[in-house]
C-alpha positions as CSV (number, residue, x, y, z in Angstrom):
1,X,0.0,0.0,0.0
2,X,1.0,3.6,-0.7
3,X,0.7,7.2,-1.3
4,X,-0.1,8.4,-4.3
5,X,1.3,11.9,-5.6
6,X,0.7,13.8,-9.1
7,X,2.5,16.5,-9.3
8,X,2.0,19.6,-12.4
9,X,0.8,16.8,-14.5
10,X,0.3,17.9,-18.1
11,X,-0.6,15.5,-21.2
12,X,-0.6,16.8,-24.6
13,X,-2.0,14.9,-28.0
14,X,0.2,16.9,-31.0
15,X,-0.1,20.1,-30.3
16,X,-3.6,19.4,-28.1
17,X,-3.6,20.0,-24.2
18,X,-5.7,17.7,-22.4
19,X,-4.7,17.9,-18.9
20,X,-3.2,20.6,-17.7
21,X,-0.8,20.9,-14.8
22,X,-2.8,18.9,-12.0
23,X,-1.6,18.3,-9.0
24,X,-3.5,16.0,-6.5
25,X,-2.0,13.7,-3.3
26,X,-3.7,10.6,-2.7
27,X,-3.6,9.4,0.9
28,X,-2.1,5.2,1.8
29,X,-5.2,3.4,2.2
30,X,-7.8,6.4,0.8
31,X,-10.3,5.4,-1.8
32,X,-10.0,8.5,-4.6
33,X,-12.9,9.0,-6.9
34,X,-12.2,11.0,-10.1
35,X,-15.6,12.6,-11.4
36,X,-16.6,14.3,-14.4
37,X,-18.7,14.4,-17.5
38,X,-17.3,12.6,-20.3
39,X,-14.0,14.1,-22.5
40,X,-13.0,15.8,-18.6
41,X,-9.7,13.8,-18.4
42,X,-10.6,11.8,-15.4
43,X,-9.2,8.4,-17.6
44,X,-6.3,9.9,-19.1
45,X,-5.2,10.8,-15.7
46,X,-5.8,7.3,-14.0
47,X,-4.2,5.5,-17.3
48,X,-0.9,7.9,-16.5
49,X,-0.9,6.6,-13.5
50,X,-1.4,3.0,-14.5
51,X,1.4,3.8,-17.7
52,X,-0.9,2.9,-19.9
53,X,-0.2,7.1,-21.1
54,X,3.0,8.9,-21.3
55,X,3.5,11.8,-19.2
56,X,4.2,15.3,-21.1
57,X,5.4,16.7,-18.4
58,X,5.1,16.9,-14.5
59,X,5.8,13.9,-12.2
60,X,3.5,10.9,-10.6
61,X,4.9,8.8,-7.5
62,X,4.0,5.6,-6.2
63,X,5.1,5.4,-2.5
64,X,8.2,7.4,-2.5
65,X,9.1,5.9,-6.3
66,X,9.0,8.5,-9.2
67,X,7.3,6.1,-11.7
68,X,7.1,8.4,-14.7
69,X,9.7,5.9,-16.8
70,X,8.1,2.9,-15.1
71,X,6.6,0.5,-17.3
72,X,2.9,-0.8,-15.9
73,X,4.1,-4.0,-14.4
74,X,7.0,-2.3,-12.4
75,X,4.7,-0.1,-10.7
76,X,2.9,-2.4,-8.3
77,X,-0.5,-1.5,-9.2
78,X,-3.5,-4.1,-10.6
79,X,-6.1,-2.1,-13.3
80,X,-9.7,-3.5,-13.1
81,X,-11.2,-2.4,-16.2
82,X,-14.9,-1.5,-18.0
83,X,-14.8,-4.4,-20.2
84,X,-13.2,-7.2,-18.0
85,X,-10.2,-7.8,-20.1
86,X,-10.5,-11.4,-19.4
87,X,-9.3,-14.3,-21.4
88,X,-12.1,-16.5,-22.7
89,X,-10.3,-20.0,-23.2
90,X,-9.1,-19.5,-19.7
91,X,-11.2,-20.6,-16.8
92,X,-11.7,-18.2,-13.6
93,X,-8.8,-20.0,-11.8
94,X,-6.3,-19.4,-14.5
95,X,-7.6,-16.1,-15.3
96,X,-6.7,-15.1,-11.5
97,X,-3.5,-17.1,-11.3
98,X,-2.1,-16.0,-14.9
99,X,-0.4,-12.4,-13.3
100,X,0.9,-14.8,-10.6
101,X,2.5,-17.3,-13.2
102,X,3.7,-15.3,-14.8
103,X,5.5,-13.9,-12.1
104,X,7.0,-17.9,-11.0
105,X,5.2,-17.8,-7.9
106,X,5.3,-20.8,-6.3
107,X,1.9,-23.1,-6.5
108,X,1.2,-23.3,-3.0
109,X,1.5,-19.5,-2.8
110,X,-0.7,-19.2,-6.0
111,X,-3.5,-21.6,-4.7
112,X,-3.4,-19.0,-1.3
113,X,-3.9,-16.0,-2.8
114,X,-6.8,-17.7,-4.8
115,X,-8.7,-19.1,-2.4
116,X,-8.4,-16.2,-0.2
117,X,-9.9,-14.0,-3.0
118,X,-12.4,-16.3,-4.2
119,X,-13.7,-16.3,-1.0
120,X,-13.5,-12.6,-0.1
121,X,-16.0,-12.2,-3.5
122,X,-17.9,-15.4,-2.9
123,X,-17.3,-17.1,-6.4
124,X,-15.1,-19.9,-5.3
125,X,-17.8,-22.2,-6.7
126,X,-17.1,-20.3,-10.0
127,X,-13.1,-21.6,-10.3
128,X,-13.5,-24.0,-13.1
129,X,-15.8,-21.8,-15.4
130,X,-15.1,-20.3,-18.2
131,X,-16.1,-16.2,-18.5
132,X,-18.5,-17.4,-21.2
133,X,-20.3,-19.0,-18.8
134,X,-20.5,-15.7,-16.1
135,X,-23.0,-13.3,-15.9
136,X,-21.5,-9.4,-16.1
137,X,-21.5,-9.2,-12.4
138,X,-19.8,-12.5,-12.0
139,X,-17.1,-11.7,-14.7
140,X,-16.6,-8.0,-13.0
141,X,-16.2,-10.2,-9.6
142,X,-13.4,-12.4,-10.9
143,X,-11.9,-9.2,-13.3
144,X,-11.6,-7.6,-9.3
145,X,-10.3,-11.3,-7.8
146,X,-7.4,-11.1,-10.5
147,X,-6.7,-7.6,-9.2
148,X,-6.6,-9.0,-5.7
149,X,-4.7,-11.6,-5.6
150,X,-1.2,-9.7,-6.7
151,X,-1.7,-7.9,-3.4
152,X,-1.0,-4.4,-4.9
153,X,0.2,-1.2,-3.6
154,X,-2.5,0.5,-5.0
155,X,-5.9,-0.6,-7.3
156,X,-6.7,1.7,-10.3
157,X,-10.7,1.0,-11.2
158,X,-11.9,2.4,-14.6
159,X,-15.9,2.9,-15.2
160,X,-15.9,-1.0,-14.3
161,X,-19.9,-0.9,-13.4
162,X,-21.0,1.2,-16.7
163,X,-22.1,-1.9,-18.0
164,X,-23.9,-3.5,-15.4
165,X,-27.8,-3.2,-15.3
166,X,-28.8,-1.1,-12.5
167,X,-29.3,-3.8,-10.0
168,X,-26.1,-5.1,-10.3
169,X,-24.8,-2.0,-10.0
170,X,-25.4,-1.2,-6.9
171,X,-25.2,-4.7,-6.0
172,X,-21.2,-4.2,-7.3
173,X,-20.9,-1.0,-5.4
174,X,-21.9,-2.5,-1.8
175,X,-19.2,-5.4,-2.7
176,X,-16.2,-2.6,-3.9
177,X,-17.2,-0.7,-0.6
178,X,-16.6,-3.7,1.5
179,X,-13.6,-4.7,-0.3
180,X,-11.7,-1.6,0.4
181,X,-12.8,-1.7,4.2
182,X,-11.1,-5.3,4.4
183,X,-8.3,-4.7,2.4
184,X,-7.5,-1.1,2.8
185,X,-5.9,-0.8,-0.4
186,X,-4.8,2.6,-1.9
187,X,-8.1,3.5,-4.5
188,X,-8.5,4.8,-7.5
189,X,-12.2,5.0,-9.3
190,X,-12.6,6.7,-12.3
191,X,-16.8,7.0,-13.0
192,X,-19.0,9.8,-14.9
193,X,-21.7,8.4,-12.4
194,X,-21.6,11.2,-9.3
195,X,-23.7,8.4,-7.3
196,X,-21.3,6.2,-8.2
197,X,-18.4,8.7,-6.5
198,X,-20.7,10.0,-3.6
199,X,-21.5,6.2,-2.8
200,X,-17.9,4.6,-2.7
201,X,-15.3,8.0,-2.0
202,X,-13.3,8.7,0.9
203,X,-12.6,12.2,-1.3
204,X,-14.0,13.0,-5.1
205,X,-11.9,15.0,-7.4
206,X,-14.2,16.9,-9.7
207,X,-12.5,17.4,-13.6
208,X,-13.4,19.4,-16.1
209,X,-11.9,19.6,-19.3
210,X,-8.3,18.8,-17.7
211,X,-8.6,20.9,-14.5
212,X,-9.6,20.0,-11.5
213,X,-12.8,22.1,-10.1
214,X,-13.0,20.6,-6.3
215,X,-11.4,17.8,-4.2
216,X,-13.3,16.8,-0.8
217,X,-15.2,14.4,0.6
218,X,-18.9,13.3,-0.4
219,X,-20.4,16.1,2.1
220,X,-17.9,18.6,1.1
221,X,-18.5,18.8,-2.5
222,X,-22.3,18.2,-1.8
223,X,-22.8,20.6,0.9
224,X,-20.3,23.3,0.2
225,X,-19.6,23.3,-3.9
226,X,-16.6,25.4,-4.6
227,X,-18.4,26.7,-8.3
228,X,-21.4,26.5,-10.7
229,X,-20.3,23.8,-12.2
230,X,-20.0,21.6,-9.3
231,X,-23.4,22.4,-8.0
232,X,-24.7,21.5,-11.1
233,X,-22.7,18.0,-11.5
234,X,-22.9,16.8,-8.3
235,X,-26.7,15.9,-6.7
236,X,-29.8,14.0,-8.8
237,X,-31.9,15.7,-9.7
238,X,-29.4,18.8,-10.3
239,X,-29.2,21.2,-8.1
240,X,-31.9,24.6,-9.3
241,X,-30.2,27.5,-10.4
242,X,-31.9,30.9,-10.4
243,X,-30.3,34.0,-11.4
244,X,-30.3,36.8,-9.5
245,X,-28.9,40.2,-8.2
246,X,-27.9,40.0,-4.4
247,X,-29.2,43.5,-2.7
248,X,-28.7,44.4,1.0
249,X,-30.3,47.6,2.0
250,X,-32.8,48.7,4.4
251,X,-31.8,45.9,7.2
252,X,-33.0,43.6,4.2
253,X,-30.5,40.8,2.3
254,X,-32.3,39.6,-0.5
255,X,-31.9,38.0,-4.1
256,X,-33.9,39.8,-6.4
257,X,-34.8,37.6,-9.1
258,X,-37.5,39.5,-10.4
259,X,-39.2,42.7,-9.0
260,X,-42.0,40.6,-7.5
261,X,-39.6,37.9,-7.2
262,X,-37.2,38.8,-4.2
263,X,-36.0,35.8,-1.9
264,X,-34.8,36.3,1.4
265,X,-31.0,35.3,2.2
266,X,-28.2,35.4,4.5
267,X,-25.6,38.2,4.1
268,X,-22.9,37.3,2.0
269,X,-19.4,38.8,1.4
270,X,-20.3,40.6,-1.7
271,X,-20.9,43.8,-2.3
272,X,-25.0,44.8,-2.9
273,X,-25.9,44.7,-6.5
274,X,-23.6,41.9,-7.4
275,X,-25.1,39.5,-10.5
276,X,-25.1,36.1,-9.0
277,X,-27.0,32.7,-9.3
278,X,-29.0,31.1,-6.6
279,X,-29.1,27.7,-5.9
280,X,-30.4,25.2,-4.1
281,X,-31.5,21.3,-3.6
282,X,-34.7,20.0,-4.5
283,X,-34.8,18.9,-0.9
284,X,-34.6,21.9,0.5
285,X,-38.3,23.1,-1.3
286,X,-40.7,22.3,1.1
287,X,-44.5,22.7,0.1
288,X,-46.3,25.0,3.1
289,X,-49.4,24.8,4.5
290,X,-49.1,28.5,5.6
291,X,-48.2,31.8,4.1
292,X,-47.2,34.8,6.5
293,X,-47.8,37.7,4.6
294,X,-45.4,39.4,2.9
295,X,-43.0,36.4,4.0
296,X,-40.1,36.3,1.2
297,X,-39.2,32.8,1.8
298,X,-42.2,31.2,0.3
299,X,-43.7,31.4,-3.3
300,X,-46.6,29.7,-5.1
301,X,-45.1,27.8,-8.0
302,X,-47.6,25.0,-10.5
303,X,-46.7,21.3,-10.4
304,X,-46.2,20.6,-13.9
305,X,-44.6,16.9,-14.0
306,X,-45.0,14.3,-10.8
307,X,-42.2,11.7,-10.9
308,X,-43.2,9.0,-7.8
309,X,-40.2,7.6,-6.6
310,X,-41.5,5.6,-3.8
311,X,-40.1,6.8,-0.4
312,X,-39.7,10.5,-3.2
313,X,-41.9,12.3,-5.4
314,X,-39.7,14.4,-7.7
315,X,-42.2,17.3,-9.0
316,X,-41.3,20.1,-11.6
317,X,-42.9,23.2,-10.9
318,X,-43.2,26.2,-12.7
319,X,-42.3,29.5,-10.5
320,X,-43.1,32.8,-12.3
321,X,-41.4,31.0,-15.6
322,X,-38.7,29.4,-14.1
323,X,-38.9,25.7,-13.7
324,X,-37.5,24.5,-10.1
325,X,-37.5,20.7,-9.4
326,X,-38.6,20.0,-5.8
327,X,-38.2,16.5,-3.8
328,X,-41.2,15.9,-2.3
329,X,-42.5,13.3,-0.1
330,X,-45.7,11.0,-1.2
331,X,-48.9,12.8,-0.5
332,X,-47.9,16.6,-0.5
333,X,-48.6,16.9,-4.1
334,X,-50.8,15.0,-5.8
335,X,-51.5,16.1,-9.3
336,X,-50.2,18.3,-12.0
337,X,-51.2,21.5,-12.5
338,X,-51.9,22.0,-8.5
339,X,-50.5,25.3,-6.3
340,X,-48.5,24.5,-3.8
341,X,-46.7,27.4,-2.0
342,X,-42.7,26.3,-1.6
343,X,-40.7,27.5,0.9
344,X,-36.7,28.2,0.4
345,X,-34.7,26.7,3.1
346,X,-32.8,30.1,3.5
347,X,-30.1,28.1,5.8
348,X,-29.5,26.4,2.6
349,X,-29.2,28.3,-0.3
350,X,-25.8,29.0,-2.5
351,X,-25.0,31.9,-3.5
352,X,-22.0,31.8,-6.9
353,X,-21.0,35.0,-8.5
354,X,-22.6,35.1,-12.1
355,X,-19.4,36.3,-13.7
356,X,-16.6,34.0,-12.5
357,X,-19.1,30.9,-11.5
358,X,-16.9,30.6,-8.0
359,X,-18.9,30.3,-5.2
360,X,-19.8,32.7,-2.5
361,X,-19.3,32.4,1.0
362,X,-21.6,33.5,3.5
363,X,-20.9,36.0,6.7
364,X,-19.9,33.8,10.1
365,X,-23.1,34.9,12.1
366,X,-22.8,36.6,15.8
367,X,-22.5,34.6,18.4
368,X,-25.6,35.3,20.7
């Protein structure tokens, strides 16, 4: 096991700049998710690390080893890919073994390691089989046993659930989760699937078109994104955005999104009459059964689209033109085209500065 360091990584196609200086240190035993919408870099990155890319410039260490010259099998990491990459005349016990073989291990130490990760995944009634004979998840369980069983410093995973069916998706996710809690192997997950990276991460990188936007945990990037963009990647449904001009006169702090439109916020550090956006979670719109007048936290919006999601209704609602999404729970709603007054969870609303996207922070409030 071992750190992981990148260090003003740069990687150029011709005279095409794809990533561009990252630097990003990866903790012994963390499990690093890199997230982002597809063409953002997040596999170019992990296949530098792997070798799999050359490195235009910049440095990547394994442990205390620069492994920049490195070829893949002398950097002591196993790659668990989207497709499997396993060989179809073999059966799941050579398929496992073969990196071991190839390495003279001894037999007895060979049939160890096997059994131990056959068990650990619960297909060591799967050994004789051929991967023709394996369903995806299967096949995706013995792709990770053959990972296993070298006993890496560190495991690189890329998209290796994006073509599972949804059941077996998560199914996958709960058995990664519980293999890095037993093993404690240094992680990294590449996926364009934010639950995906919120589900499994000790931290997330966010990447966007070769830069990084925000590294944190799950409830950091969730709770506190550091720009637009991240709001709007990470959370399902997306997180609403409403433009708006943050005023504060009068004793009042508001964003004025339209002159009958004014929303009731905490001070910010902005200055008033600063173009920003607004957001904020579909979970924090709450239908009310009571309207205070002239109370600027609460609006009446239309349902327009019910989506029941059992324990969830997601409803899209139509505020003054805008649509907002709002998660609901059964029985507040319970048709389209209804009024229901929503009210905006002022203690959790965003406020990112229109122009440069980055997000701004509220004031620390008095002590009482």
């Amino acid at each position: 096991m071992a750190t992981i360091e990148l260090k003003d990584v740069f990687k150029s196609y011709g005279g095409v700049e794809v990533i561009h200086g990252v630097s990003l240190d990866i903790a012994d035993h963390e499990f690093m998710v890199f997230v982002g919408p597809s063409g953002c870099g997040k596999s170019t990155l992990l296949r530098m690390v792997a070798g799999l890319e050359t490195i235009t410039d910049g440095r990547v260490l394994i442990g205390d080893r620069l492994v920049n010259s490195l070829e893949p099998r002398h950097r002591d990491i196993a790659m668990v890919f989207q497709d499997y990459a396993l060989y179809p005349h073999m059966t799941v016990r050579e398929n496992m073994a073969f990196g071991l073989r190839m390495r003279k291990a001894p037999d007895s130490e060979v049939e160890k390691r096997l059994a131990e990760a056959a068990d650990i995944l619960q297909i060591s009634s799967l050994l004789d089989r051929k991967p023709g004979q394996l369903s995806g998840g299967q096949r995706q369980r013995v792709a990770m046993g053959r990972a296993i069983v070298r006993r890496p410093s560190a495991f690189l995973f890329d998209e290796p659930l994006s073509n599972l069916d949804a059941k077996l998706r998560v199914d996958m996710r709960t058995q990664i989760k519980r293999l890095h809690a037993l093993l404690r192997t240094t992680t990294i997950y590449v996926t364009h699937d934010q639950v995906e990276a919120m589900t499994l991460a000790d931290r997330i990188t966010v990447l966007r078109n070769g830069h990084i936007e925000q590294v944190g945990t799950p409830f950091e990037v969730y709770e506190r994104p550091a720009n637009l963009f991240v709001a709007e990647f990470i959370g399902s449904p997306a997180m609403n955005m409403l433009k708006a001009r943050y005023v504060a006169e009068g004793g009042k702090v508001e964003a004025v999104i339209k002159d009958d439109l004014r929303i009731k916020v905490p001070p910010h550090q902005i200055q008033s009459g600063t173009d920003v956006v607004l957001g904020i979670r579909p979970e924090h719109l709450e239908p009310s059964q009571f309207r205070a007048h002239g109370d600027s936290t609460t609006f009446t919006a239309t349902t327009k689209i019910l989506e029941p999601l059992g324990s969830d209704v997601m409803v899209l609602c139509d505020l003054a033109g805008m649509e907002l999404t709002a998660r609901l729970t059964p029985g507040r709603v319970s048709r389209a085209g209804e009024c229901v007054d929503l009210v905006f969870d002022t203690a959790n609303i965003h406020l990112f500065e229109l122009q440069s996207g980055r997000r701004v922070e509220a004031l620390a409030r008095e002590p009482a």
